[in-house]
VOGU-3710 file (C-alpha; in Angstrom, 3 decimals, decimal comma):
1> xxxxxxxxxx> 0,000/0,000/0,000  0,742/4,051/-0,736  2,035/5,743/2,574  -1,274/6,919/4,137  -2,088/10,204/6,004  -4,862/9,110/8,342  -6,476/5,841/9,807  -9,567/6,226/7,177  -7,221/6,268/4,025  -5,258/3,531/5,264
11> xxxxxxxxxx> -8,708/1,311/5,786  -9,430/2,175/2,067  -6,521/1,819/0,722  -6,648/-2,262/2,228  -7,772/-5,339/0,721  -11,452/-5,400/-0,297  -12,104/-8,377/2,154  -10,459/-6,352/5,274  -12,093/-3,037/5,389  -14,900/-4,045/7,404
21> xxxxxxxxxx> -12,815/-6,008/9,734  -10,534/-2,712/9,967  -12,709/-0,300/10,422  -14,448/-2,344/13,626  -10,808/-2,659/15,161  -10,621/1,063/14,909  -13,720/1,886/16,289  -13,160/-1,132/19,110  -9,567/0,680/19,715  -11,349/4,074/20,245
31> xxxxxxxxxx> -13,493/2,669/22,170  -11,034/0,886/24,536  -8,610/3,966/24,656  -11,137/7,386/24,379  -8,153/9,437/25,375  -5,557/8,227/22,813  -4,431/10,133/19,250  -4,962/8,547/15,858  -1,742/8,784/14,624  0,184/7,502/11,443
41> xxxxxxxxxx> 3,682/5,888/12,426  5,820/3,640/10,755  3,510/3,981/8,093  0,544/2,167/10,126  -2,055/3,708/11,928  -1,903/3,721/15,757  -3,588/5,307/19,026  -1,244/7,502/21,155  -1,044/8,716/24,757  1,496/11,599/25,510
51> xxxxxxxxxx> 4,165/9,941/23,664  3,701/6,394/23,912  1,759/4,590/20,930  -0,960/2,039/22,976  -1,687/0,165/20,191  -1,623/-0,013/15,998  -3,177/-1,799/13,556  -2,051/-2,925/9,826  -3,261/-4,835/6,873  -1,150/-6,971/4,558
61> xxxxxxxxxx> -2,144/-9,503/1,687  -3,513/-12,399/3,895  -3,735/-11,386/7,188  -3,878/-8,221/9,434  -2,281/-7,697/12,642  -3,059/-5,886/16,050  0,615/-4,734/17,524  0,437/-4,077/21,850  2,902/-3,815/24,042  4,992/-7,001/24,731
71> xxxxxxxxxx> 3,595/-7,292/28,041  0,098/-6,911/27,177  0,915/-10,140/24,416  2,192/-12,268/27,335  -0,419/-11,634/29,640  -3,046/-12,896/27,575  -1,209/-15,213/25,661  -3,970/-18,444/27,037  -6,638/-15,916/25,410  -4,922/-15,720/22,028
81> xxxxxxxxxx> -4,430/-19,405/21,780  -7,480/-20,692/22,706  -9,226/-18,447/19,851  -5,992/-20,242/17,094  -4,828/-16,889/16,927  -1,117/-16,708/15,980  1,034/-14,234/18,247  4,570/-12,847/18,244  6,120/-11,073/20,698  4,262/-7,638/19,937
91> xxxxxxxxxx> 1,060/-8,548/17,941  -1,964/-10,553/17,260  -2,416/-11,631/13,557  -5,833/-12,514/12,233  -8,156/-12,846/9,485  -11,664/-13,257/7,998  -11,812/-16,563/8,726  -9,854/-16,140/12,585  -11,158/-12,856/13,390  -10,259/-11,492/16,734
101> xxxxxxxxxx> -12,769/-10,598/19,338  -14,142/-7,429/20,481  -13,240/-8,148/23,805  -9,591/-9,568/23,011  -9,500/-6,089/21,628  -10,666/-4,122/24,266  -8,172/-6,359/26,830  -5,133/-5,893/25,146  -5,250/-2,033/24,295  -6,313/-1,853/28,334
111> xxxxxxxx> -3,676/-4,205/29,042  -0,940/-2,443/26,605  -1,715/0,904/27,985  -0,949/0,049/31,642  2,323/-1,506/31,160  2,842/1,204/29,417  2,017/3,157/32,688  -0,302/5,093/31,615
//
């Protein structure tokens, strides 16, 4: 994909079969962390407190990923498994056919923001 200037191009710019599935992990994110930025780093779009990105998002070819803090990975690492999600040491990856939950979601931005400290 083009480099992308805010969270809405980058969900248009994705595969056809992910922009649903994008656009609810945005609106989950927002939900999960009301205070936090949309931002545009490393070329993927991301929620920010103060200085510290929470959580970001991206879309490739067959998959999409949700990218946390380390901690936030590890501390719900039974969670991930038990939906066949695959995990590595910052993110979740899913797809249309291993979508991840709302509430997964919502616990890992939570999660990611307090070992973040914030």
């Amino acid at each position: 994909m083009t480099k992308m200037d805010d969270h809405g191009a980058y969900i248009a710019a994705a595969p056809a079969h992910f922009r649903a599935m994008l656009g609810q992990l945005r609106a989950q994110l927002s939900r999960a962390l009301p205070d936090a930025a949309e931002v545009m780093k490393y070329d993927m779009p991301g929620f920010q407190v103060g200085e510290a990105i929470i959580a970001g998002y991206a879309a490739f070819s067959k998959q999409c990923g949700l990218y946390v803090d380390p901690a936030a990975i590890a501390a719900h690492a039974d969670e991930i498994a038990s939906l066949k999600l695959k995990a590595t040491k910052t993110g979740v990856t899913f797809s249309v056919s291993h979508p991840i939950t709302a509430e997964l979601v919502h616990k890992l931005a939570v999660s990611s923001r307090s070992k973040k400290g914030l």
